[in-house]
N, CA and C atoms of all chains as a GROMACS GRO file, in nm:
protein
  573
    1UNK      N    1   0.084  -0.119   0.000
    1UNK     CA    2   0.000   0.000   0.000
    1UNK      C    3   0.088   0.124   0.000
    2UNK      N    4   0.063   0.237  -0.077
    2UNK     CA    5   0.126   0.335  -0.091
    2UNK      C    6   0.152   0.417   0.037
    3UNK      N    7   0.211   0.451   0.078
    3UNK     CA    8   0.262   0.503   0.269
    3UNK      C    9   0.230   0.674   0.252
    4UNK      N   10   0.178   0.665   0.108
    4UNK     CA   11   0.139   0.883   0.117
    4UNK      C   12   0.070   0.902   0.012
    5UNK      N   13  -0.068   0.931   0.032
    5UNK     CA   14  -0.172   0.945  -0.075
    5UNK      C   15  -0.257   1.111  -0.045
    6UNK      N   16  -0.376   1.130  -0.138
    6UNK     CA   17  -0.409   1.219  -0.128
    6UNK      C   18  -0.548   1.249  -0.165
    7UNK      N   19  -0.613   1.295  -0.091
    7UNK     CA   20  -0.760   1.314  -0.082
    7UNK      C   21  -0.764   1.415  -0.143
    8UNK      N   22  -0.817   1.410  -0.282
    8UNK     CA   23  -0.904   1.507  -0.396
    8UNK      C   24  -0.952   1.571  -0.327
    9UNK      N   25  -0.913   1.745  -0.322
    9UNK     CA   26  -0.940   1.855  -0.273
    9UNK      C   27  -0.918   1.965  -0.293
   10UNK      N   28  -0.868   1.987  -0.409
   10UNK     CA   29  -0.800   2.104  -0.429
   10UNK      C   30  -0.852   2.216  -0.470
   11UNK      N   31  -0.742   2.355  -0.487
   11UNK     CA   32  -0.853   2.477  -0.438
   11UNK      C   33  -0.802   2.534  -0.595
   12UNK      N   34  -0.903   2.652  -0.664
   12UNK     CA   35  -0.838   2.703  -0.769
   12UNK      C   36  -0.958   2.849  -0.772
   13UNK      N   37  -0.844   2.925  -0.857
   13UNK     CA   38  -0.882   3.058  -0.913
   13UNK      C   39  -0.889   3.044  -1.009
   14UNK      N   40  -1.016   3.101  -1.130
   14UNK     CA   41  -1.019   3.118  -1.258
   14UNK      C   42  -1.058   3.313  -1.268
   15UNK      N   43  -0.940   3.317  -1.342
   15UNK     CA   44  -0.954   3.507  -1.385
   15UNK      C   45  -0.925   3.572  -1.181
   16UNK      N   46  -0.866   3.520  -1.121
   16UNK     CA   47  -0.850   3.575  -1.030
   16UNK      C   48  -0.956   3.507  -0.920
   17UNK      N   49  -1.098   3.448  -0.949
   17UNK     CA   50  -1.200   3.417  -0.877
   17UNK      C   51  -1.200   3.300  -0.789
   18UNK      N   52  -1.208   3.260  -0.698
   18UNK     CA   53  -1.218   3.171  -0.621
   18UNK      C   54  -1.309   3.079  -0.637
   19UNK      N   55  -1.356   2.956  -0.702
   19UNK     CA   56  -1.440   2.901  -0.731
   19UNK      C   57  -1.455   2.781  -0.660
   20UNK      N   58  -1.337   2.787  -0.543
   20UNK     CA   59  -1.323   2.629  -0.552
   20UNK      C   60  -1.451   2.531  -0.524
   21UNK      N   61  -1.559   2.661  -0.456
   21UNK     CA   62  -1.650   2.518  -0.335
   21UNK      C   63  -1.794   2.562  -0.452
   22UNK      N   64  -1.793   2.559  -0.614
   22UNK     CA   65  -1.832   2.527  -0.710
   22UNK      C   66  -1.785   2.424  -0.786
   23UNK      N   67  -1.643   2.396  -0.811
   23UNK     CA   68  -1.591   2.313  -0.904
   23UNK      C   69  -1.563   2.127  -0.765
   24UNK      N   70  -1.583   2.036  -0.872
   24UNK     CA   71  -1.605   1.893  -0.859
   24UNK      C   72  -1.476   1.825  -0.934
   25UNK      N   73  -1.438   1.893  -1.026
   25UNK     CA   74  -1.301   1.812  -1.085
   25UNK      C   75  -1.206   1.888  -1.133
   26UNK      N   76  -1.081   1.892  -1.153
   26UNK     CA   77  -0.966   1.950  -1.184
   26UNK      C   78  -0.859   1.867  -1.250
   27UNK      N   79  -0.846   1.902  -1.361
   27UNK     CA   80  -0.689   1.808  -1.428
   27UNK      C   81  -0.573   1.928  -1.539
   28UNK      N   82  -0.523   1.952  -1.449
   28UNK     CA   83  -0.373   2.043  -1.489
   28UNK      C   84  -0.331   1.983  -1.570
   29UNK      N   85  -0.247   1.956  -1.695
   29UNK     CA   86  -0.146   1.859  -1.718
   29UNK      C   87  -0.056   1.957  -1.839
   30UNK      N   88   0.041   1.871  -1.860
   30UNK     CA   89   0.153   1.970  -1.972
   30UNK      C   90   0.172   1.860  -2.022
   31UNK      N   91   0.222   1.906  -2.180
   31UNK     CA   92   0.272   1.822  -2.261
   31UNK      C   93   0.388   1.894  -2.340
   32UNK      N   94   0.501   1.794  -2.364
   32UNK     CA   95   0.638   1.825  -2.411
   32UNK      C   96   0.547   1.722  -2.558
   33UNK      N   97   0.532   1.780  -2.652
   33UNK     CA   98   0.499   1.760  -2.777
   33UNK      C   99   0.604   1.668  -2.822
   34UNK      N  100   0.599   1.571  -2.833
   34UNK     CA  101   0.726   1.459  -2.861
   34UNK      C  102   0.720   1.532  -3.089
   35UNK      N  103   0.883   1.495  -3.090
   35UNK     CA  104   0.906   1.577  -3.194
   35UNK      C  105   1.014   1.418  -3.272
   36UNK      N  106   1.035   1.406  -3.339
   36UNK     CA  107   1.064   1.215  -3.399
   36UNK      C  108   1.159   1.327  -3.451
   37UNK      N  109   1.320   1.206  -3.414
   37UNK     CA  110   1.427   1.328  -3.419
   37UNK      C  111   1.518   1.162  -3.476
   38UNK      N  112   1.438   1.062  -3.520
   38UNK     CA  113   1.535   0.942  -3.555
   38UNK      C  114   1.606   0.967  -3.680
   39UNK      N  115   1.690   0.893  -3.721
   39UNK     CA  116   1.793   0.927  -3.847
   39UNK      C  117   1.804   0.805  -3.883
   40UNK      N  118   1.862   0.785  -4.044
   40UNK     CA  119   1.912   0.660  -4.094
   40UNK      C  120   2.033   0.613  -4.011
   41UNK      N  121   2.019   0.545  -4.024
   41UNK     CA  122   2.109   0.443  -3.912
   41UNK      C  123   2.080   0.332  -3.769
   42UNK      N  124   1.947   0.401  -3.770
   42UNK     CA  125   1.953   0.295  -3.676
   42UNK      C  126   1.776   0.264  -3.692
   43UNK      N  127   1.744   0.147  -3.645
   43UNK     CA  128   1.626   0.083  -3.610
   43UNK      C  129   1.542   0.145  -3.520
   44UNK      N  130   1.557   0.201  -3.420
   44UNK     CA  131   1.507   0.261  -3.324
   44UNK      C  132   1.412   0.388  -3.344
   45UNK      N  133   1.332   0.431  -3.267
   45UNK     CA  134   1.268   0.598  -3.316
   45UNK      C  135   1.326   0.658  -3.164
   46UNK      N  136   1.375   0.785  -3.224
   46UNK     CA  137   1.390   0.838  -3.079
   46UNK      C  138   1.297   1.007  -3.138
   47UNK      N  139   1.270   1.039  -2.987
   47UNK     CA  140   1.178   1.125  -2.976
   47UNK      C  141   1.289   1.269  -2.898
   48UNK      N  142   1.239   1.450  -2.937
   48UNK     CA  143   1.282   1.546  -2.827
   48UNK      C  144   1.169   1.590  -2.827
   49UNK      N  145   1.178   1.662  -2.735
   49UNK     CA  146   1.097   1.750  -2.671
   49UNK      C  147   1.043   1.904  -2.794
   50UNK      N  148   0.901   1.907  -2.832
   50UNK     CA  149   0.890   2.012  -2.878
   50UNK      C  150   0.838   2.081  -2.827
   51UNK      N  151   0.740   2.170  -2.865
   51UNK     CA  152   0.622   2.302  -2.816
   51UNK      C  153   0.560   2.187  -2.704
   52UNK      N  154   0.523   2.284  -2.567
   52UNK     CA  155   0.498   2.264  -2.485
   52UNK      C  156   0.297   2.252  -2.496
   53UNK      N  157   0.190   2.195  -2.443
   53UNK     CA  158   0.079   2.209  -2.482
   53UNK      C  159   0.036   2.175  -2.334
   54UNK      N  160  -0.060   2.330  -2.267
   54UNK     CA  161  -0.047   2.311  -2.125
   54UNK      C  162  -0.198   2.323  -2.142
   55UNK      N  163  -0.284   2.250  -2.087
   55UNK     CA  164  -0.408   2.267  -2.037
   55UNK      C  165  -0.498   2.177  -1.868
   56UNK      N  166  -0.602   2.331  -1.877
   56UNK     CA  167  -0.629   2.299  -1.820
   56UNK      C  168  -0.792   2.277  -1.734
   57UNK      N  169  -0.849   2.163  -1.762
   57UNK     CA  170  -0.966   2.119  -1.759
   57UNK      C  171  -1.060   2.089  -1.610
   58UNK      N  172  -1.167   2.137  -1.597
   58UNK     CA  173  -1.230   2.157  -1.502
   58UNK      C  174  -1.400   2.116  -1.510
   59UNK      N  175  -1.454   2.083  -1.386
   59UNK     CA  176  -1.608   2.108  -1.392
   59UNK      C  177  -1.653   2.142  -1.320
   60UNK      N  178  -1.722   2.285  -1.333
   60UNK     CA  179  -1.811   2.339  -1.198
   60UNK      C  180  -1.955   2.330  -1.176
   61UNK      N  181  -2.007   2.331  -1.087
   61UNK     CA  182  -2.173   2.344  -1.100
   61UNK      C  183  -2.204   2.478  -1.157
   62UNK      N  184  -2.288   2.468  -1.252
   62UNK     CA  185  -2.336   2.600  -1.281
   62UNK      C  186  -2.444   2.685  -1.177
   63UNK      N  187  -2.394   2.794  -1.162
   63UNK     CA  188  -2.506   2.909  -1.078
   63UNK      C  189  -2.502   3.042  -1.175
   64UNK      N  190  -2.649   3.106  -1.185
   64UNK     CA  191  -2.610   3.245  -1.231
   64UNK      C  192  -2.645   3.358  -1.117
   65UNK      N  193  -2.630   3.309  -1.013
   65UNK     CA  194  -2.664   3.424  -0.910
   65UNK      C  195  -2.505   3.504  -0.898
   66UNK      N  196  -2.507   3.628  -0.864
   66UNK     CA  197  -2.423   3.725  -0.875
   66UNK      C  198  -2.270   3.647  -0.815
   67UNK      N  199  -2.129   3.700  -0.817
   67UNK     CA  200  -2.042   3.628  -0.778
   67UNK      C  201  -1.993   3.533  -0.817
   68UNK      N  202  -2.074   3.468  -0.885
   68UNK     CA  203  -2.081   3.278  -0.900
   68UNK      C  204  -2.030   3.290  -1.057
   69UNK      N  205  -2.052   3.142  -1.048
   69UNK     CA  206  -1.985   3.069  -1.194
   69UNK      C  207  -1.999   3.147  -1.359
   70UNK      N  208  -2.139   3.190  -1.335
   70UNK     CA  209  -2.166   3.240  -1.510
   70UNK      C  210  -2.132   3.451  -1.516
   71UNK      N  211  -2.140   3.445  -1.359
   71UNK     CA  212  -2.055   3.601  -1.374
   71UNK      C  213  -1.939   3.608  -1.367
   72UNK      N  214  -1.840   3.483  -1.351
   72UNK     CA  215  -1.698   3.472  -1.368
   72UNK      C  216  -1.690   3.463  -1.535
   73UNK      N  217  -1.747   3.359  -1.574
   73UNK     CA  218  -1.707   3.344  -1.722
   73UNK      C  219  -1.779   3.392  -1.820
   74UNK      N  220  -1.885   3.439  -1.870
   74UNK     CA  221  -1.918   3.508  -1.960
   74UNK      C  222  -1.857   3.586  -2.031
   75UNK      N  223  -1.774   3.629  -1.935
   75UNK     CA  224  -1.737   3.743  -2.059
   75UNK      C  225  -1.576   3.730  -2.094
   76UNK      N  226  -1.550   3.584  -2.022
   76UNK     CA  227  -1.412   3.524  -2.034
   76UNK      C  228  -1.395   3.434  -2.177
   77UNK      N  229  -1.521   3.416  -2.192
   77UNK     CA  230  -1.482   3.363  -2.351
   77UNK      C  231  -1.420   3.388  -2.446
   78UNK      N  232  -1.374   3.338  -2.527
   78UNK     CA  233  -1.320   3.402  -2.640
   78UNK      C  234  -1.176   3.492  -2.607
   79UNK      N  235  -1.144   3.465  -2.497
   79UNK     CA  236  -1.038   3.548  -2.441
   79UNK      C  237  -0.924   3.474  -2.368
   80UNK      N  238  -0.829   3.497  -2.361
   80UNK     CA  239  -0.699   3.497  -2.229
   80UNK      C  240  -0.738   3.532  -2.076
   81UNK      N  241  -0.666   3.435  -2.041
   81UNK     CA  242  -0.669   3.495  -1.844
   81UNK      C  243  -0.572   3.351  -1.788
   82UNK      N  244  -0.574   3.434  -1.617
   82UNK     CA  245  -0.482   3.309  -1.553
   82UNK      C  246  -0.547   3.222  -1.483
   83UNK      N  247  -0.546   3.123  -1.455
   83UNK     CA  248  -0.573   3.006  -1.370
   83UNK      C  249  -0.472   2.985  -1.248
   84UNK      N  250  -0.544   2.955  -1.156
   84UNK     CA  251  -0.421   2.869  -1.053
   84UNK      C  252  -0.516   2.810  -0.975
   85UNK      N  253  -0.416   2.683  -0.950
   85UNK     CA  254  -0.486   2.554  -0.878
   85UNK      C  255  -0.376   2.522  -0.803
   86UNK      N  256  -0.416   2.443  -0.716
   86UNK     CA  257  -0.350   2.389  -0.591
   86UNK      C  258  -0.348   2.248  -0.532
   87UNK      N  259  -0.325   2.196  -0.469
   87UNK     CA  260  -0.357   2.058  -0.419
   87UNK      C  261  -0.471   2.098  -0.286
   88UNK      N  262  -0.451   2.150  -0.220
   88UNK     CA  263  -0.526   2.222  -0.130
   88UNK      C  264  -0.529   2.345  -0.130
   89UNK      N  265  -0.638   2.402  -0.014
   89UNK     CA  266  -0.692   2.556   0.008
   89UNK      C  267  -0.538   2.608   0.034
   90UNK      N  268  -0.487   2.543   0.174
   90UNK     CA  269  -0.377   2.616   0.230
   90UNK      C  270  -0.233   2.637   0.132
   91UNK      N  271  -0.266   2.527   0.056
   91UNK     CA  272  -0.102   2.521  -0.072
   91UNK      C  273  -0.121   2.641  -0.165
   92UNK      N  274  -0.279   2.662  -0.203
   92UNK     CA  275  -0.324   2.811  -0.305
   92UNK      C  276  -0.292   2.927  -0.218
   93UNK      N  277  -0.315   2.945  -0.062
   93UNK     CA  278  -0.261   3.063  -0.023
   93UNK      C  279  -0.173   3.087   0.012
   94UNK      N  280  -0.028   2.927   0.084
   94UNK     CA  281   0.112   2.967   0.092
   94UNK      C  282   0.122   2.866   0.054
   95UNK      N  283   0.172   2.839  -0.090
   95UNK     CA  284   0.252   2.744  -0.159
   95UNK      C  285   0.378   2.694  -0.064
   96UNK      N  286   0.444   2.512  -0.079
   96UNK     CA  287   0.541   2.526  -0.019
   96UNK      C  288   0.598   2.402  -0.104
   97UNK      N  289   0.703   2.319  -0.070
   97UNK     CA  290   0.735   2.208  -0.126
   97UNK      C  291   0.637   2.078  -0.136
   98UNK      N  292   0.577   2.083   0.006
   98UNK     CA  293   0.493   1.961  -0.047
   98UNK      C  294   0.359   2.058  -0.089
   99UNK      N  295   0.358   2.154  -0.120
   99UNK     CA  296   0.207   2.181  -0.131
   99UNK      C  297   0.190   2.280  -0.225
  100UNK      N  298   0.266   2.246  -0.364
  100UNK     CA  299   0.269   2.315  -0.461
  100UNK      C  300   0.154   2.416  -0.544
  101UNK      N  301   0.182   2.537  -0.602
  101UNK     CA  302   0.060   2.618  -0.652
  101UNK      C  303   0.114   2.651  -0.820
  102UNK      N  304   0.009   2.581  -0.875
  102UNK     CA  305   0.055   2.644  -1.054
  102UNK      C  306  -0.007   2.699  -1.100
  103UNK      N  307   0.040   2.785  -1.189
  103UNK     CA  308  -0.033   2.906  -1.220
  103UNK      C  309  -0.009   2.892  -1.368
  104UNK      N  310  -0.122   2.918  -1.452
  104UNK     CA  311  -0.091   2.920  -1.613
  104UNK      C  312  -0.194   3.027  -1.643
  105UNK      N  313  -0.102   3.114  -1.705
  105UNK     CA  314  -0.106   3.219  -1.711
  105UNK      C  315  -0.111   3.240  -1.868
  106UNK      N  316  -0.233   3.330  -1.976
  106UNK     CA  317  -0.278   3.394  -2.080
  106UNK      C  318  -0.311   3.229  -2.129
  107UNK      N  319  -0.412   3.178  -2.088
  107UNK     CA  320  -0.454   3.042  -2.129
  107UNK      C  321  -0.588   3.103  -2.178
  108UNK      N  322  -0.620   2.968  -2.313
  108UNK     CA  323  -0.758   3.040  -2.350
  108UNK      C  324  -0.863   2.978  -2.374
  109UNK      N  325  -0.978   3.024  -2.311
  109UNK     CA  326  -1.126   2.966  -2.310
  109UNK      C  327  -1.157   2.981  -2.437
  110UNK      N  328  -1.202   2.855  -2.507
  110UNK     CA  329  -1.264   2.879  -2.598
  110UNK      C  330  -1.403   2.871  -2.614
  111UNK      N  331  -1.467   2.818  -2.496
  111UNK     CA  332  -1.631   2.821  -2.520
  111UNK      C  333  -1.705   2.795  -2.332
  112UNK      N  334  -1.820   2.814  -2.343
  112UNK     CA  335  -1.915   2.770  -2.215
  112UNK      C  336  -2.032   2.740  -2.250
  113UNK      N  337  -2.083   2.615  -2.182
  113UNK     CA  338  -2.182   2.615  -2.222
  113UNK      C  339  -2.283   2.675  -2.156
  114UNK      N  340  -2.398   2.731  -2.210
  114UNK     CA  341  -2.445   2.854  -2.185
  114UNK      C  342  -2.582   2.807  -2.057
  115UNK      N  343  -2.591   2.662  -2.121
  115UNK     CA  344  -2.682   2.594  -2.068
  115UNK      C  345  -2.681   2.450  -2.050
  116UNK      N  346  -2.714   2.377  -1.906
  116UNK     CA  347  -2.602   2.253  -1.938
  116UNK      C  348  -2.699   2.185  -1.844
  117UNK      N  349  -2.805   2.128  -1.883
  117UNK     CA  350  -2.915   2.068  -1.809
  117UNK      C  351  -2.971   1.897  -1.841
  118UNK      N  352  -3.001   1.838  -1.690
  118UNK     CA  353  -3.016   1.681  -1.751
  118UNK      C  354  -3.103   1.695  -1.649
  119UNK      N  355  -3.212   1.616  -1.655
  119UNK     CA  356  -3.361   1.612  -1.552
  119UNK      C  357  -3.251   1.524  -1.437
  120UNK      N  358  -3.344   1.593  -1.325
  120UNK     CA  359  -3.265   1.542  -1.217
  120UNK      C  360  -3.131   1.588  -1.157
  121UNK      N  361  -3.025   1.624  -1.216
  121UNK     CA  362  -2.904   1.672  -1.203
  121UNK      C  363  -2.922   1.827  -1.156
  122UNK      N  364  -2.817   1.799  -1.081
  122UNK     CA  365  -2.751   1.984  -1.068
  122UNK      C  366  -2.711   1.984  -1.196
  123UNK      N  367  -2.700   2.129  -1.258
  123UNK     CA  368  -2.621   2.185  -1.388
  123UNK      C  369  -2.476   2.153  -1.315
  124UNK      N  370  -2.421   2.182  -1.421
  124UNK     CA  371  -2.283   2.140  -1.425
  124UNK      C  372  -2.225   2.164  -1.588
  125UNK      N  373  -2.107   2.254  -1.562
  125UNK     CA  374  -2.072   2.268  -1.670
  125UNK      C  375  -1.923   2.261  -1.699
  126UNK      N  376  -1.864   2.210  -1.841
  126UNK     CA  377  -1.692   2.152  -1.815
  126UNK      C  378  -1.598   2.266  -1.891
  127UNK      N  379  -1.518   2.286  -1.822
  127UNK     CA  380  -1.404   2.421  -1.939
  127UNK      C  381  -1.280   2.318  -1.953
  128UNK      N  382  -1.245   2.396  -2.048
  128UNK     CA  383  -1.099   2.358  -2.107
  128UNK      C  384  -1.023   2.460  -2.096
  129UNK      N  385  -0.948   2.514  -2.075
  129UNK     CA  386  -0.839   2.624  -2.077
  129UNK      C  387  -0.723   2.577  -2.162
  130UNK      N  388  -0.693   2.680  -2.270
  130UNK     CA  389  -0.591   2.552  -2.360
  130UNK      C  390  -0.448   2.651  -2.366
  131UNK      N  391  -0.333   2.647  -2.361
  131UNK     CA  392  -0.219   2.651  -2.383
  131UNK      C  393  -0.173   2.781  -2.290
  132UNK      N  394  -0.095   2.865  -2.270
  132UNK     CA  395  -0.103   2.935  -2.147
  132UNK      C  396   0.081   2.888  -2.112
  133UNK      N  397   0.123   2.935  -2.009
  133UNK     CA  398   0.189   2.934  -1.928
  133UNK      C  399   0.256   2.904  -1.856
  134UNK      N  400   0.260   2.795  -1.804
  134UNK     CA  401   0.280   2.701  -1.685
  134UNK      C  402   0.426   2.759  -1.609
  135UNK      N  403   0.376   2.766  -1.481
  135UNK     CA  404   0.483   2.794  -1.322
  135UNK      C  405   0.393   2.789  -1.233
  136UNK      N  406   0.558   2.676  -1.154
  136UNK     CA  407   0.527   2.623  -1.020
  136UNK      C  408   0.576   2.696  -0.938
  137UNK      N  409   0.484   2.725  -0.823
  137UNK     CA  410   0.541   2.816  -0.684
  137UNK      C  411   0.537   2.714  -0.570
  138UNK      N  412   0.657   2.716  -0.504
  138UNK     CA  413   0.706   2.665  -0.382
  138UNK      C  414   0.708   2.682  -0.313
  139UNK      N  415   0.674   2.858  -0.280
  139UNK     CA  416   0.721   2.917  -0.137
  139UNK      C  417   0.628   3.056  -0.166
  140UNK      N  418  -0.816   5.330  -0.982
  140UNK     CA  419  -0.796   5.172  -0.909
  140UNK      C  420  -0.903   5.079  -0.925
  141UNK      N  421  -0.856   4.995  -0.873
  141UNK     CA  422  -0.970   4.866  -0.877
  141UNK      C  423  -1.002   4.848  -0.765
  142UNK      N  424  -1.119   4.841  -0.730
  142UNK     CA  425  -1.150   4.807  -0.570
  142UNK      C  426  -1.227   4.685  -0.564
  143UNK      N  427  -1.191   4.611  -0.502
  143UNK     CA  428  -1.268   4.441  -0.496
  143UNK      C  429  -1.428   4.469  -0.416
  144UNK      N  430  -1.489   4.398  -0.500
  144UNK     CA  431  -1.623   4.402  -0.453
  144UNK      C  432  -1.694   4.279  -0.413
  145UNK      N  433  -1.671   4.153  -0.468
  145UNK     CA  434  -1.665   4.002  -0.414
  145UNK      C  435  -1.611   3.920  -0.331
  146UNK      N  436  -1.591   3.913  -0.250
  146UNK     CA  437  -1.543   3.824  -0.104
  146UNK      C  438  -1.449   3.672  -0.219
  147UNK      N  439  -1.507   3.639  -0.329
  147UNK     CA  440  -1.433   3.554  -0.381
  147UNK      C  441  -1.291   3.590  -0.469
  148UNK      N  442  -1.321   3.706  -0.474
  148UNK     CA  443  -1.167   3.761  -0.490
  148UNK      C  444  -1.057   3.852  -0.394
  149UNK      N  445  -1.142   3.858  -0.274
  149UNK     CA  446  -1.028   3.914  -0.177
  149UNK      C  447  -1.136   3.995  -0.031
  150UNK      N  448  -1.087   4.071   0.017
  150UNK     CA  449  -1.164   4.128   0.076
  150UNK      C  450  -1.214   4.226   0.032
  151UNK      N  451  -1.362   4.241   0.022
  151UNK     CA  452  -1.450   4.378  -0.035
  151UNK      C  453  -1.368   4.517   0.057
  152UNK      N  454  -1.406   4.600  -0.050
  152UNK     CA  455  -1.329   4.779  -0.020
  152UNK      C  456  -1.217   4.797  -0.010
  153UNK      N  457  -1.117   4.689  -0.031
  153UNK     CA  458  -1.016   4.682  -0.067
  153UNK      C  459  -0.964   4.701  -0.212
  154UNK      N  460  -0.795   4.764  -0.205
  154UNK     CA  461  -0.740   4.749  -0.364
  154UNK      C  462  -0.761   4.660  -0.403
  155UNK      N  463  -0.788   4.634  -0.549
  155UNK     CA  464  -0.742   4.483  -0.610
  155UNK      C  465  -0.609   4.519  -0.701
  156UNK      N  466  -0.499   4.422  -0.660
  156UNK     CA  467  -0.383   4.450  -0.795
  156UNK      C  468  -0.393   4.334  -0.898
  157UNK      N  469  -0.426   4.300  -1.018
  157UNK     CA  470  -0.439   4.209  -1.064
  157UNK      C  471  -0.283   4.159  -1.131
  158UNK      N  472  -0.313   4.011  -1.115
  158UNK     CA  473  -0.181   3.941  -1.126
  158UNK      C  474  -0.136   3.979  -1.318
  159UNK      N  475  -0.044   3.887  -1.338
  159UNK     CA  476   0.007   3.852  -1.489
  159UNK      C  477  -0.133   3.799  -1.546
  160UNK      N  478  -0.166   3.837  -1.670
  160UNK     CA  479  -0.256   3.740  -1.751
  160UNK      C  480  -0.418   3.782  -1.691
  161UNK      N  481  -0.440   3.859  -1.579
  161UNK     CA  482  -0.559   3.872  -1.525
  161UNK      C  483  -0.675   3.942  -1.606
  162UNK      N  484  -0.786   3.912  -1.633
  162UNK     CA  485  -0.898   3.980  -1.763
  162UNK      C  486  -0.964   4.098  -1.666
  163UNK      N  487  -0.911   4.168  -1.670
  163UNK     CA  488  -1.009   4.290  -1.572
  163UNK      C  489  -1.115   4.357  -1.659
  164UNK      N  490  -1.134   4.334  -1.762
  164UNK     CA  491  -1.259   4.378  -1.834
  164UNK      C  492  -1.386   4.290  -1.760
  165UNK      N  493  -1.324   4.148  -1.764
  165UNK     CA  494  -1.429   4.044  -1.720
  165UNK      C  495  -1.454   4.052  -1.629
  166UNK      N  496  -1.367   4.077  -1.525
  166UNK     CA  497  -1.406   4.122  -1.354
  166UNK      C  498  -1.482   4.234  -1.343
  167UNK      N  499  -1.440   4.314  -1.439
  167UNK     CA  500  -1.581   4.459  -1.411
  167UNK      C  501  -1.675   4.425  -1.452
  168UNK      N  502  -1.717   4.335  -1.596
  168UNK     CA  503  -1.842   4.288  -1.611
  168UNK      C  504  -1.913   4.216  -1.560
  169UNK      N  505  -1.827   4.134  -1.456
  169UNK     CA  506  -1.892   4.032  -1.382
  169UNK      C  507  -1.906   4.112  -1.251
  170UNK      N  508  -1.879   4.202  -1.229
  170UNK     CA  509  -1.955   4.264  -1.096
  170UNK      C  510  -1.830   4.231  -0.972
  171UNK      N  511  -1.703   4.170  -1.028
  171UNK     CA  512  -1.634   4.151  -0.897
  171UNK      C  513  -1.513   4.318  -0.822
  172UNK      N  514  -1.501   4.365  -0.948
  172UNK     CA  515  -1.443   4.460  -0.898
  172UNK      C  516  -1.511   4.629  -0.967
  173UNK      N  517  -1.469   4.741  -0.925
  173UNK     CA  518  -1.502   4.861  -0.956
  173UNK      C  519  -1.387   4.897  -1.003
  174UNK      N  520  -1.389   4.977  -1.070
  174UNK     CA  521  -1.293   5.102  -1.101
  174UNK      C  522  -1.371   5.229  -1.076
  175UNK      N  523  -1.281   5.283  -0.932
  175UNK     CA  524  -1.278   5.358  -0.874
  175UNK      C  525  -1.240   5.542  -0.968
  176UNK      N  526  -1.163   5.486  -1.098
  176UNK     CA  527  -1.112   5.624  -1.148
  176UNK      C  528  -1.027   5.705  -1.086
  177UNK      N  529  -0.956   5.642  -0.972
  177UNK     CA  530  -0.894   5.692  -0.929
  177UNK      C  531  -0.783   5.698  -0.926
  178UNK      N  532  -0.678   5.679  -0.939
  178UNK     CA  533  -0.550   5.644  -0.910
  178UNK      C  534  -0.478   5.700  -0.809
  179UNK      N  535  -0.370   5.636  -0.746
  179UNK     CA  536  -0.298   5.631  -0.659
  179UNK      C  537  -0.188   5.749  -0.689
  180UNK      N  538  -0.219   5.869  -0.574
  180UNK     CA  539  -0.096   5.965  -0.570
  180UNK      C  540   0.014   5.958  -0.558
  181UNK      N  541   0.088   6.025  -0.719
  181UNK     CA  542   0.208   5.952  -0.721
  181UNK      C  543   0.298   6.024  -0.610
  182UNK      N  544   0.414   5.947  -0.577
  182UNK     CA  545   0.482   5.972  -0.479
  182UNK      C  546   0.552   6.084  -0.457
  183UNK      N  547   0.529   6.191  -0.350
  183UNK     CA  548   0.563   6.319  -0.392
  183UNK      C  549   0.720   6.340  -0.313
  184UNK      N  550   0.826   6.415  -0.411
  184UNK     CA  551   0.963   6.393  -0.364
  184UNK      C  552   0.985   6.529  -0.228
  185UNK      N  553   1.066   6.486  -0.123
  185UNK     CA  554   1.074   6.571  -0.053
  185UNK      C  555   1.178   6.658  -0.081
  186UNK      N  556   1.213   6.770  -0.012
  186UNK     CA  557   1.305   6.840  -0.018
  186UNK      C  558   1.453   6.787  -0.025
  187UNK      N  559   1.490   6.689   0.067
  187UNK     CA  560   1.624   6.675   0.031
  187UNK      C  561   1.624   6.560  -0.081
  188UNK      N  562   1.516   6.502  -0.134
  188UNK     CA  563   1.561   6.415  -0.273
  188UNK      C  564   1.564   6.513  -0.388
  189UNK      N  565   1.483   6.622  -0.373
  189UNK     CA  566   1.494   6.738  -0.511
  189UNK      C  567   1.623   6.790  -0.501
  190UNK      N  568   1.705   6.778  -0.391
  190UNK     CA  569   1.846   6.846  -0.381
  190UNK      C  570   1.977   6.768  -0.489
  191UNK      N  571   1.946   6.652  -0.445
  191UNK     CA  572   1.974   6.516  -0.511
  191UNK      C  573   1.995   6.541  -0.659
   0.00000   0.00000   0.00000
């Protein structure tokens, strides 16, 4: 059994906003664009590192009461802004080694859905934030 | 200035300084901050830095 795990909790800002105790899922990730750098001579494929492709994907419950989810993003569409997420509340307000805060910064929304309804369900609606920035804060 | 008006971005009646990358068009449309029109008096030099 793994001796250090971690209970899904983490806290994030979109455009500066605090959303966290709206949003249900969070996935940061980066990609080093593998770039095929093999040559005649050998059998093998070897891969470097190209353009970086940072996104970052989320789902919040939708609300349109003031403060909330659809007065954060509306008018974030179609536009740039920063994100930052955390592993926890306390790592988003003092980042440290184990409790890292990333921030990706001029990432861009390309859509919301305006309306996101299933009988029975809370609304709930999913963003993508696509390419942007990426830095880690430690301290 | 910007003065925060949403508890989800800081404390209300307070400055807001917005970070790198921050959409402050969207924050005024979304009702989280004001612009005050004001700006911050720039720093006035005293006598012995004008000597300087």
């Amino acid at each position: 059994m793994a001796t250090s795990v971690l209970l899904s909790q983490p806290a994030l800002t979109i455009n500066s906003v605090n959303l966290t105790d709206q949003c249900t899922s969070a996935t940061l990730s980066s990609v080093f664009t593998a770039q095929n750098s093999s040559t005649f001579g050998s059998n093998d494929t070897f891969y470097v590192a190209g353009m970086t492709e940072n996104e970052f994907e989320c789902e919040l419950f939708m609300s349109y009461a003031a403060s909330e989810t659809w007065a954060t993003l509306s008018a974030l569409v179609g536009t740039q802004t920063t994100i930052t997420v955390a592993p926890t509340a306390a790592a988003l307000a003092a980042p440290s080694a184990t409790g890292p805060k990333f921030t990706l910064t001029n990432c861009y929304l390309e859509s919301v859905d305006l309306i996101s309804a299933s009988l029975g369900d809370l609304s709930s609606i999913s963003l993508v934030f696509q390419g942007g920035t990426l830095t880690t804060a430690t301290s | 200035m910007l003065k925060i008006v949403s508890p989800r971005l800081g404390t209300p009646g307070t400055e807001f300084v917005p970070g790198e990358g921050v959409n402050i068009e969207a924050l005024i449309a979304g009702g989280f901050v004001v612009d005050t029109g004001i700006d911050k008096p720039a720093k006035v030099k005293n006598n012995d830095e004008l000597k300087d």
